[in-house]
Every structure is written in structure tokens, then in C-alpha cells.
C-alpha positions, -999 to 999 in steps of 0.1 A, spaced: -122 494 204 -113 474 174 -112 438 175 -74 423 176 -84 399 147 -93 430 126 -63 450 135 -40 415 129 -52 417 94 -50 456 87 -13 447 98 -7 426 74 -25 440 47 -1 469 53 28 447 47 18 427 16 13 459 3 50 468 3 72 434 1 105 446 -10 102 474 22 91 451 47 122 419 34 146 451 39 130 459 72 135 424 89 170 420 71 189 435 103 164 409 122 174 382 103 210 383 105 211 395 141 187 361 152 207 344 127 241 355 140 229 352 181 221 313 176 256 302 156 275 325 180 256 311 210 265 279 193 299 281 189 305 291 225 280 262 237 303 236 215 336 250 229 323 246 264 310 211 257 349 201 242 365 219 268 339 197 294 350 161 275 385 170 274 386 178 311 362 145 317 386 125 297 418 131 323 395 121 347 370 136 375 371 149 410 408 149 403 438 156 418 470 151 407 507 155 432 540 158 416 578 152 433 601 177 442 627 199 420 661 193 420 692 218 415 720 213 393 746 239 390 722 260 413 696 255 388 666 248 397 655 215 372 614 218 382 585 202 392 592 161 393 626 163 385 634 152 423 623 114 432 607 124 465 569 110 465 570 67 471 545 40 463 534 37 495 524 75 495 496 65 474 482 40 496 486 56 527 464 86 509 437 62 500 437 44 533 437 73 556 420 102 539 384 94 540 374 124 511 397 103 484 381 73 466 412 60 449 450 68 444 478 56 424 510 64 416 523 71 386 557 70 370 567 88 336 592 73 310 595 77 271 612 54 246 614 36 210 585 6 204 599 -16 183 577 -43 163 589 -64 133 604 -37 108 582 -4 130 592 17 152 578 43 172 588 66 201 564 75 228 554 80 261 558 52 288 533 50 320 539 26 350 510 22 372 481 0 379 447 -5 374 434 21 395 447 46 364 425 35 344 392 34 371 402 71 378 401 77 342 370 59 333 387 42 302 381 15 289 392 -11 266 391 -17 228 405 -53 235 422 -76 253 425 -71 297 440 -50 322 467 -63 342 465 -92 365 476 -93 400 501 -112 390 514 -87 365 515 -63 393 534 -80 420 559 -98 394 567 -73 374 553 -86 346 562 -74 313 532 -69 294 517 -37 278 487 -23 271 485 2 240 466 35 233 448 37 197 481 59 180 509 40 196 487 7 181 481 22 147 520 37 140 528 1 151 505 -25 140 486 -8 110 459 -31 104 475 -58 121 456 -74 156 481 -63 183 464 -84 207 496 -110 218 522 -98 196 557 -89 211 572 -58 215 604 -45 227 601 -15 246 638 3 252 650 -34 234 630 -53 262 603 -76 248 571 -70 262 540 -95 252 506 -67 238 473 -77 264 454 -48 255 443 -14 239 425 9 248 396 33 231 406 65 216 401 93 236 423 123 217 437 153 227 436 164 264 429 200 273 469 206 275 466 194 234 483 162 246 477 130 221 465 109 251 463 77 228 501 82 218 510 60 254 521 25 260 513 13 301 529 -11 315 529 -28 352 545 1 373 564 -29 393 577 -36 358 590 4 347 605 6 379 629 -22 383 634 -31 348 624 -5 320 637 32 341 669 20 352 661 43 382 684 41 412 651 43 434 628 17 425 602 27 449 601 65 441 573 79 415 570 109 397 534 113 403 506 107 426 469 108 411 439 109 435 405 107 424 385 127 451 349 115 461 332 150 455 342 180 437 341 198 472 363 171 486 393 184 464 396 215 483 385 201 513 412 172 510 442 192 508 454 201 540 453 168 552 471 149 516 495 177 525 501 172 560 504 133 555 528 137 526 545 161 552 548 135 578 559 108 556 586 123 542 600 135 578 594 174 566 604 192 596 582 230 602 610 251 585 614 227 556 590 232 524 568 208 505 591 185 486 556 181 460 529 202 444 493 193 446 476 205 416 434 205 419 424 197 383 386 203 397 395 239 400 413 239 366 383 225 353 359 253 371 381 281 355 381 271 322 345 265 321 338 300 333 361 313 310 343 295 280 306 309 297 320 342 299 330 340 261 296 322 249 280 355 270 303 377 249 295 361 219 256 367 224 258 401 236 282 413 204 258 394 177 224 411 195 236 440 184 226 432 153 196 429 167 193 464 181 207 480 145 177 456 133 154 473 155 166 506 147 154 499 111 125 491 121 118 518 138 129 544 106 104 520 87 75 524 109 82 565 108 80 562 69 52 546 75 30 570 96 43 596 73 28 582 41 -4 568 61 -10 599 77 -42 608 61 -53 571 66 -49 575 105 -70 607 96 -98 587 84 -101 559 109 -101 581 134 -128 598 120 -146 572 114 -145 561 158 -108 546 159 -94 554 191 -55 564 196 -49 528 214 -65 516 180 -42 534 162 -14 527 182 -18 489 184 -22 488 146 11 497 140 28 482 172 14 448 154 29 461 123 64 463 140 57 430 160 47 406 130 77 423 110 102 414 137 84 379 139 88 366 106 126 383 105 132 361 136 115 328 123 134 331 91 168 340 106 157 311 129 160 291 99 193 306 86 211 300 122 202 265 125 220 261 88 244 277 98 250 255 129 244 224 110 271 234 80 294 253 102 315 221 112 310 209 77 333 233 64 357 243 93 370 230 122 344 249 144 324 231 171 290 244 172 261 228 194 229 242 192 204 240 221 164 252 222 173 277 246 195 290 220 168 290 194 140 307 214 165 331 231 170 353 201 134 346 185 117 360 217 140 388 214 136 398 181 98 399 195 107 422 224 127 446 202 100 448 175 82 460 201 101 485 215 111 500 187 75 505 171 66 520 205 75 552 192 62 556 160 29 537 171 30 562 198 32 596 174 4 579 150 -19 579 180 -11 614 187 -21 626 154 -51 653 154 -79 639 134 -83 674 114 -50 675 100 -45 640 95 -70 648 70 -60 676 54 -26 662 49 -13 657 14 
């Protein structure tokens, strides 16, 4: 048998002997290892966004709304009926072992008004908790004091746009504001965190005590009821776990006999999160599969190549085997032919895909996040199919009868 190192270098001999065939020949392997790693990419960035956007509205989390109300026999929707109370939050958090923190939560929008700006946005009541469950953090200043809390304090902590449309350049930090023409003293602002998965601005918000919204910013005529509860659960698993009970103290608190239904929605954000996430694996999966296609065309050409090949080299095969070759030394020869033609395709559109990768956000809006798995996925690959599709034609050289091989013109 001949030795490997021999046959390596009859293999490439064979190939430096017709360049312009052999660049053609790994052209479908380029592209298709080329287009695998940005596809793969693409669906490994939009994952990853889709992952920070979820982690950004906070984790483990679920998140109860009020009631619907009718008017006119309409039916207004979800929170439009003041039916969940501050005191539902802590009797969640006290009794229900699975949840690590709730808070509640109520919803307002208005005009900001500072100097000659103004700026109309979204108003949050609530407390500290909101912004453990959220894992923000601030830019400047502090959170609110007991004391803000428990007196109603009016002070207001800003997110990055409501600070920017109002301030500019200015330092917000202690500067008044007069939020629905109340003045309310700036304590803080928080980091930027962007758009939430809903495409929400989440740093277009002003937060203020909830003590405060309720008795003197809403105007409600129930200054203990919320429009939202949120819970942060301990575990993942504890957000399905956790619902019958939340739902059967809610139940009891609000004096909900057995015929009457829920007058809230619990909404599990974890499963939310879960099905969006295997939506965006079942896409980067689609994604692969469609550009290793390429691939397979790639291989195809190979394999017409490697048939060209025997064709022309026929009365070569004729004389090694004539000279003690064996059919497995024939058929290795080309096999490592096919191989180190699918090889260099694959390292080169190896090359091309992490360009592309690496310009791809340049130029659009595209996320793209490359990984090694990524990389070596479609390499290895473009190995395996250079193999399989020289099988064949490394398979009818060894088949070739000496005699003839010889005789051929």
C-alpha cells in the first residue's frame, strides 16, 4: 500500500496542476461555509438581543394586572378596573414562599415641564423594589428614602430620554420639575437600557414615590388601588409553580366568591421569555439548514469535478496500477483529492464568514454574533461532504481494469 504522505502529495500535485479548475471546484464550498457562519450568526445575535431585552424587564418575572371595566356594555380591558391594592403586594411577598419580591405598580402619563422644555411621558409610582426586580441601576444621584415613601415625597428619578429631551447637557441632579404642573425636586437617573422586547423606549419614564402618584399626581378616587402587581419569582420553575397559590390569595383578598371570575390576569413573563427564545433557536436552525445547501450544491460540484477527473486520468490510474497500486490506493488518492479541495474551500470561506460577521453590523442594522462552534460547525462539514461526494468517483477509479486503463486514449 502506498504511504499516506505520498498519496497527500500526488493529491496535491494534481491540483496545482489545474488552479483555475480546482478555485471553481471549492467556489460552492466557499460560499456555502461562508454563508452557514453569518446565517448561524445572525440567528445567534437575534437570540442574544431577544435574551437582553427580556433580562432588561426583569427575571423570574411575573407581572398581575387589575380587572376590566364595562362602559356602555363595552368591555374597556385589562387594568382599566382599579381592583388589585397595595397591600396585595405584600401579602404576596409575605405569604408565598416561591416569590422573592413584589411591588405594586401604578401607571400615569403627563407633560415634564423644566425651564422653557417640555416633554410628555410615562409616569411610574412604586418603590424601590422596582428597581431590585429590574436590576437597574443608577447613572446618578439615589433611590428613594423611606421617607420619600411614607410621606409622599415628591421627588423623581429620570430615565436617560426623559433626562436628555429635558435637560440636554444640563446636570439634572436637584433641579425642579413640574410634573402635571406639580414641582417635583430630580434625585436621580438611571442607566439606559433601550427598547424592551414590546419595542417600548424603557428610558422614556419618570418614577416617582407610588405614595406620591397616588394621592397627589393621579387624582384617583382610590388611592390605595394599583394598576399592576410585579413579582419577581425565586426560580424560573417557581413562576408556574406559584400561580395557583398568587391566584387563590388574590382570590381571597378580594372576597371572590366560587362563581365569580378573576378580577386580574397573571401574566408569566418566564414563559414569554421561553417561547421567544425557541422561536429565535428554531429560526437560527432554519437559517443553518437553508445556507448548507450551498454546501450540498458545493459538494455536488465536486463530485462532477472528481468524474472529469478520472476521465482525463484514466490511463494514469492504468499505469499505477500496473506498476503494484492497489484499488484502495487508487481510491484514497482521489478521496484526498476531494478532501483537501473541500478543506481549503472551507478555510477560505472560513475567512469570508468571519468578514462578513465583523462588517455585517457595520453596514446594516443586523446583529450578528459569531461563536467557535459556529466556525468549526461548517468547516468540519465542508470536510464531511468533500468526502462523500468523492466517494463515488474515488470509488469508479478503483474499479478501473488495469488493461484498458491503458489502452485508453
Amino acid at each position: 500500500m502506498i504511504e499516506l504522505k505520498t498519496i497527500l502529495k500526488i493529491a496535491l500535485r494534481a491540483i496545482e496542476a489545474n488552479k483555475m479548475r480546482s478555485v471553481l471546484t471549492s467556489l460552492g464550498i466557499i460560499i456555502g461555509v461562508a454563508a452557514v457562519i453569518i446565517l448561524l450568526s445572525i440567528g445567534n445575535g437575534t437570540q442574544i438581543s431577544i435574551e437582553n431585552e427580556m433580562r432588561s424587564m426583569g427575571t423570574n418575572l411575573i407581572m398581575i394586572r387589575s380587572g376590566s371595566s364595562t362602559s356602555g356594555g363595552a368591555r374597556m380591558g385589562r387594568g382599566s378596573q382599579p381592583t388589585l391594592k397595595n397591600g396585595d403586594a405584600d401579602a404576596i411577598q409575605e405569604k408565598i414562599a416561591a416569590i422573592y419580591l413584589a411591588v405594586p405598580v401604578v401607571n400615569d402619563s403627563g407633560q415634564l415641564v423644566y425651564g422653557n422644555t417640555n416633554w410628555a411621558t410615562n409616569i411610574i409610582g412604586t418603590d424601590n423594589r422596582y428597581f431590585e426586580i429590574k436590576e437597574w441601576e443608577l447613572a446618578y444621584g439615589r433611590f428613594f428614602s423611606e421617607t420619600d415613601i411614607k410621606n409622599a415625597g415628591k421627588v423623581a428619578i429620570l430615565g436617560q430620554t426623559v433626562a436628555q429631551e429635558l435637560f440636554g447637557d444640563i446636570d439634572p441632579l436637584n433641579k425642579t420639575i413640574r410634573v402635571k404642573g406639580i414641582p417635583f425636586t430630580v434625585i436621580g437617573t438611571l442607566t439606559a437600557r433601550g427598547q424592551s422586547g414590546p419595542g417600548q423606549d424603557q428610558d422614556d419614564m419618570i418614577y416617582l414615590p407610588l405614595s406620591t402618584v397616588q394621592k397627589k399626581v393621579s387624582g384617583s378616587q382610590f388611592p390605595d388601588m394599583v394598576n399592576m402587581l410585579m413579582l419577581q419569582a425565586r426560580t424560573a420553575k417557581d413562576t408556574y409553580t406559584s400561580q395557583d397559590e398568587i391566584s387563590a390569595l388574590l382570590r381571597q383578598r378580594h372576597n371572590l366568591g366560587l362563581n365569580k371570575e378573576d378580577d386580574f390576569t397573571i401574566m408569566n413573563f418566564t414563559q414569554f421569555m421561553e417561547m421567544m427564545q425557541s422561536s429565535s433557536q428554531m429560526m437560527t436552525v432554519f437559517l443553518g439548514f437553508i445556507a448548507s445547501i450551498s454546501l450540498v450544491v458545493g459538494g455536488i460540484g465536486i463530485m462532477n469535478i472528481m468524474l472529469v477527473s478520472v476521465t482525463e486520468r484514466t490511463r494514469e490510474i492504468g499505469i499505477r496500477m500496473a506498476i503494484g497500486a492497489k484499488s484502495w490506493d487508487i481510491r484514497l488518492q482521489f478521496l484526498m483529492e476531494a478532501l483537501i479541495l473541500s478543506l481549503i474551500g472551507g478555510l477560505i470561506g472560513v475567512a469570508f464568514g468571519i468578514f462578513g460577521v465583523y462588517i455585517l453590523p457595520k453596514i446594516t442594522s443586523i446583529t450578528a454574533v459569531l461563536s467557535t462552534f459556529y466556525v468549526l460547525l461548517p468547516f468540519s462539514f465542508s470536510g464531511i461532504v468533500g468526502l462523500l461526494f468523492g466517494f463515488f468517483p474515488a470509488y469508479k477509479a478503483s474499479l478501473l481494469n488495469p488493461i484498458n486503463a491503458l489502452r485508453y486514449e
